[in-house]
C-alpha positions, -999 to 999 in steps of 0.1 A, spaced: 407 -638 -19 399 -623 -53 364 -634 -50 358 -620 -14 374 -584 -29 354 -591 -62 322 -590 -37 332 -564 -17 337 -537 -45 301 -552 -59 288 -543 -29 301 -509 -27 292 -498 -59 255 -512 -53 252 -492 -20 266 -461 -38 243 -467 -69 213 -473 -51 222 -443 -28 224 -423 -62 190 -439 -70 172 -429 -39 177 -391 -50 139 -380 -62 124 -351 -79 113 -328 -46 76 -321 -49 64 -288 -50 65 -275 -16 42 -250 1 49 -215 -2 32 -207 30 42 -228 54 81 -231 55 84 -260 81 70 -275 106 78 -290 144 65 -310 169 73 -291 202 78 -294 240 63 -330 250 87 -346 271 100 -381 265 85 -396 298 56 -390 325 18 -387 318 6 -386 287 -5 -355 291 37 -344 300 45 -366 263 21 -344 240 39 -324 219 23 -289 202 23 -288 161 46 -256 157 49 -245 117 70 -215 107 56 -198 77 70 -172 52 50 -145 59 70 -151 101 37 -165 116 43 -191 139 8 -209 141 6 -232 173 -16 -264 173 -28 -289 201 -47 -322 193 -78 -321 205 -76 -358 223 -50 -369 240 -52 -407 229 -41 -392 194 -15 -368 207 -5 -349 179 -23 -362 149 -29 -335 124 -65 -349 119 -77 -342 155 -56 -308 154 -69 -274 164 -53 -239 162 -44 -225 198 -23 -189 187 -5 -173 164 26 -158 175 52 -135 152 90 -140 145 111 -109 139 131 -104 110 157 -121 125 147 -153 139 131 -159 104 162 -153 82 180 -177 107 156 -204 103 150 -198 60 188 -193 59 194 -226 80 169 -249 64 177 -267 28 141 -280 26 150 -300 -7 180 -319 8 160 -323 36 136 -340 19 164 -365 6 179 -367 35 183 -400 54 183 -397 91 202 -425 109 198 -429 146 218 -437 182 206 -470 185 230 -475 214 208 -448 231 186 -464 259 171 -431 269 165 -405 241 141 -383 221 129 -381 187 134 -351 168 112 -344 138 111 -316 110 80 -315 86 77 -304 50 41 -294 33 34 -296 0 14 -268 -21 -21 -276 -4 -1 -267 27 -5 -305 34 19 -328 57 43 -339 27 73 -359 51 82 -359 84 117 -359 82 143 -375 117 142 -400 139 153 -415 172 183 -391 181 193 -385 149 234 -386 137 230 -367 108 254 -338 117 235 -315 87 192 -324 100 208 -316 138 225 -283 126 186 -277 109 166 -287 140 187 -266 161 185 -238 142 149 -238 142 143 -246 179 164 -218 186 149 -193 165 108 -198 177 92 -181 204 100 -217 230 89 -200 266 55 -188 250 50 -217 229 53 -240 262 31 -215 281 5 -213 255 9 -256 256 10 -262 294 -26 -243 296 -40 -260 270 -31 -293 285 -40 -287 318 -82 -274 304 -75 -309 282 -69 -330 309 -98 -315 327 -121 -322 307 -109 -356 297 -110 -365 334 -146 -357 337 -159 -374 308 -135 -406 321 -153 -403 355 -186 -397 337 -183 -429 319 -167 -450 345 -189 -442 366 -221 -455 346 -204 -487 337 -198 -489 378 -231 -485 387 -244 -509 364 -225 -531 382 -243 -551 400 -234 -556 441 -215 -590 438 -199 -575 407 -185 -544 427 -172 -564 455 -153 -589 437 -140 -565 414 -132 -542 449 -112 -573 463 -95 -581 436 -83 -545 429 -71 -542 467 -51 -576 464 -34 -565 436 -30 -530 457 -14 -551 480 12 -567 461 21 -540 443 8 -544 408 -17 -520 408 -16 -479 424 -41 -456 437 -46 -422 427 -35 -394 450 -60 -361 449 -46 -342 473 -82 -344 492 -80 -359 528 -41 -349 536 -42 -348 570 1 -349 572 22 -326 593 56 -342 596 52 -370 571 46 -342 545 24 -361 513 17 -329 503 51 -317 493 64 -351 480 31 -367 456 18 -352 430 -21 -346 420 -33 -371 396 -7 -392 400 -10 -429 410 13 -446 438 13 -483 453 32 -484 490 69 -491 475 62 -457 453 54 -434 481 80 -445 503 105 -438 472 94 -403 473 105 -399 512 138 -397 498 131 -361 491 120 -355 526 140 -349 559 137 -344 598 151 -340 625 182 -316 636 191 -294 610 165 -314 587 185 -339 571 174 -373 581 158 -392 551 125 -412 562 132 -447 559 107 -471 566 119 -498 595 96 -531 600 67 -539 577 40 -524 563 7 -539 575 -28 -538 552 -63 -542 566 -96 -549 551 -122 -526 565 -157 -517 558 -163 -481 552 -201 -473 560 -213 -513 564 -219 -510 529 -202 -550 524 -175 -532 495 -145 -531 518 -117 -506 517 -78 -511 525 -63 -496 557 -24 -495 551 -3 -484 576 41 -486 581 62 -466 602 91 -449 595 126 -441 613 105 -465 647 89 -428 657 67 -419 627 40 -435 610 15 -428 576 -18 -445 577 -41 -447 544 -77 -455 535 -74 -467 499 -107 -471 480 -123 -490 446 -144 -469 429 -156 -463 394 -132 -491 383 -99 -472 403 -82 -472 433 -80 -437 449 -64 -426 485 -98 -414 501 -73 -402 530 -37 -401 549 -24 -387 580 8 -387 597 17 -399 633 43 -398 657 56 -404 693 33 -379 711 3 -378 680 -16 -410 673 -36 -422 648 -63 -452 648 -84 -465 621 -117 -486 630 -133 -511 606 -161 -493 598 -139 -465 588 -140 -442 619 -110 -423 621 -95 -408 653 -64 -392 661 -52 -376 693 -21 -353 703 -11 -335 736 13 -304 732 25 -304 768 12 -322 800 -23 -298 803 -25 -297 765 -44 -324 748 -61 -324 710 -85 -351 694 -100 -353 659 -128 -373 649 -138 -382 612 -148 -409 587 -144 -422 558 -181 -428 545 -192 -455 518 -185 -433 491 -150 -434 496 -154 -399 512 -136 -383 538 -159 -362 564 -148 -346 591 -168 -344 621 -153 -321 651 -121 -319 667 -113 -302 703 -85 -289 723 -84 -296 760 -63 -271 784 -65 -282 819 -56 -263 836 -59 -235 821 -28 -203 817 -30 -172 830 -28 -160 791 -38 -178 765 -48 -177 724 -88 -185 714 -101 -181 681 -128 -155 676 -132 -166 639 -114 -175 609 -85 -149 609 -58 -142 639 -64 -158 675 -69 -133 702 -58 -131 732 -77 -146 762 -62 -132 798 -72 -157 832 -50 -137 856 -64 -134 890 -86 -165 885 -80 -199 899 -67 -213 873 -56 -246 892 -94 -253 896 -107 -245 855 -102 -261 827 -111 -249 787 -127 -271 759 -119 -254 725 -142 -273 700 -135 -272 662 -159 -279 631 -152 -279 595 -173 -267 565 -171 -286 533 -146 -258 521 -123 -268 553 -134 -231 567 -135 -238 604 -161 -230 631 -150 -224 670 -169 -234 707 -154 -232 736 -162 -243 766 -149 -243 807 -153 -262 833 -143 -262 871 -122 -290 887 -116 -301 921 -78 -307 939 -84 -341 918 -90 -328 885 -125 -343 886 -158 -319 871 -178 -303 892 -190 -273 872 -227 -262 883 -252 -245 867 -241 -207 885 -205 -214 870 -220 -203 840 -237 -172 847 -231 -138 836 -211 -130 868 -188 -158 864 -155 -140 855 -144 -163 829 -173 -159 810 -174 -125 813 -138 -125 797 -149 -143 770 -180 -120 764 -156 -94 764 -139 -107 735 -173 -109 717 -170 -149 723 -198 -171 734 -192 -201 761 -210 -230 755 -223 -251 783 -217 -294 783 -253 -302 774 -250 -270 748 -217 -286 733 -232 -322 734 -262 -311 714 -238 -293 685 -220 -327 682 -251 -348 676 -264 -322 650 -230 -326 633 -228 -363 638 -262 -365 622 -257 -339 589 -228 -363 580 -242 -393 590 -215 -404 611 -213 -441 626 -221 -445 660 
């Protein structure tokens, strides 16, 4: 017993000496630069969200902001640039010079929460003379009581909404650029690839697609959703496998009222197809949700990553079909004489084009909306006419900047609904035409329409 007390008291006095010991002379600190912080990266996301901007107080009540200038070495101090200087007033800097014991600081040892499993690190730097990193001084959520009442201090007392401002646009102009030179590179090293090389690196990045160990990046390009709304739950730039984007349904709802989740009932099904006959297939993924809606996905390999080249929405009165060479055609009625189609591809690129879509109304209202151009529809009267006996074609075409371009077209039926519009339906003094002409609208004949297809078909080299 004696013995066992003996050792305890030994090692007391040796913690306690060697804490005495530990004390050293504090180097001569800079006179400029009164402290520094690493600032506003977040704990988890990109690594982009995780990057943190080099904040230093100095004694004159600059606050001089830094960002690394690559984000592979976040917030190294030797790839560091100068983004602003911002100004403290008189009494955020007393706060912070009153608040801060920069010599017990730098003696100070930080212990942390290790019980914490999901924490931050919190950091305070000291410079030396030169104005040179001297210590970084904390740790994993620190439980020193006198470094938290410093950190605190200081986080409080710096200009935090501009500093994140002045950080969130640098980041997003980094992360630009750093995306361009990534696709730059990759997609050299993919195209000295050669052909066997891309398809067996294609297949093997769709298999692991399809179970789950690899995700494809979601540009926002090619969202063709309505109810299924992609664009409201996935971010840009983010990267998603099946199980991930039916985890972000969860924020969605439908129905009465809106507040149905989505939940997806029976399996989700995955198809190789071929995308312009080009031999490097693509994945066609499709599930459907609450047994009424469905999401369909091309998912491409390109320049060594997996990328949603499109996605659209379906539901009990809109379908959508997906052929193996990547044709893509959906079709909708809104009422019993309203039907809608689309037709588009995804080409061996990986790129969605989108070739026409058109509108049928058979028969036609006595009132109804056309589109003179891009800004509010117009109203089209057919009172009088015999509307039992025509029928309207409203054909739509897309620019690359999605501005869209509008034909119409009429026709005249029999009691069966079958076309028997000649060649005087369509002049001057027909009265429907005249209507249109009226609205400063041009009618297109069938062999008219026909030929603006095939001109379209052919700029975007559509299959078929």
């Amino acid at each position: 017993m004696k013995r066992k007390l003996c050792f305890i008291a030994l090692f007391i006095i040796m913690v306690m000496g060697g804490a005495a010991c530990s004390l050293l002379p504090v180097p001569e600190l800079s006179d400029e630069y009164l402290v520094g912080i690493d600032y506003g990266g977040s704990s988890w996301g990109t690594i982009y969200d995780c990057i943190d901007a080099r904040v230093i107080v100095c004694t004159n009540r600059d606050v001089l902001v830094y960002m690394p200038t690559s984000s592979d070495e976040r917030s190294g101090a030797k790839t560091m640039e100068q983004i602003a200087v911002l100004k403290l007033t008189e009494e955020q800097y007393a706060a912070i010079n009153e608040g801060l014991d920069r010599e017990e600081l730098y003696n100070m040892r930080v212990g942390s929460n290790t019980d914490v499993c999901d924490g931050s690190s919190y950091c305070l730097i000291l410079y030396d003379k030169d104005e040179k990193v001297l210590k970084e001084c904390g740790g994993y959520m620190p439980t020193s009581k006198s470094f938290n009442a410093m950190f605190d201090t200081v986080v409080d007392n710096i200009p935090g909404d501009e500093i994140n401002a002045l950080r969130e646009d640098y980041l997003e102009k980094l992360k630009e650029r750093e995306e361009k030179e990534k696709d730059l590179d990759n997609e050299q090293a993919w195209l000295e690839l050669g052909e066997n090389e891309r398809i067996s690196t294609t297949d093997r990045y769709l298999e692991r697609f399809i179970k789950g160990t690899m995700r494809a990046e979601y540009t926002g390009e090619a969202d063709r959703t309505t109810y299924i709304d992609t664009k409201a739950m996935l971010r840009e730039g983010a990267f998603y496998n099946w199980d991930g984007i039916v985890d972000r349904l969860d924020i969605l709802r439908y129905g009465s009222g809106a507040v149905e989740p989505y939940v997806q009932t029976g399996d989700v099904s995955y198809r190789l197809i071929d995308c312009g006959n080009d031999g490097l297939k693509e994945l066609c993924v499709e599930g459907e949700f609450n047994d009424e809606y469905g999401l369909h996905m091309i998912v491409c390999c390109r320049n060594y990553e997996l990328r949603i080249a499109f996605i659209q929405d379906s539901w009990s009165r809109s379908d959508v079909s997906i052929d193996d060479n990547g044709v893509i055609t959906t079709g909708g009625s809104g009422g019993a004489t309203v039907h809608s189609s689309d037709y588009a591809y995804v080409d061996a690129d990986g790129k969605y084009n989108f070739c026409y879509g058109v509108t049928q109304t058979l028969p036609v209202f006595d009132s109804m909306y056309v589109q003179k151009d891009e800004g509010e529809p117009v109203s089209l009267s057919a009172e009088g006419l015999d509307t039992e006996h025509l029928g309207l074609n409203e054909y739509r075409f897309e620019d690359e900047n999605g501005k869209s371009a509008y034909y119409y077209e009429y026709f005249v039926v029999d009691d069966d609904y079958n076309d028997i519009t000649t060649e005087a339906d369509y002049s001057d003094s027909f009265e429907l035409k005249k209507r249109f002409a009226d609205l400063g609208i041009k009618t297109y004949t069938s062999s008219e329409i026909k030929e603006l297809i095939e001109a379209r078909k052919e700029e975007i080299h559509f299959p078929g």
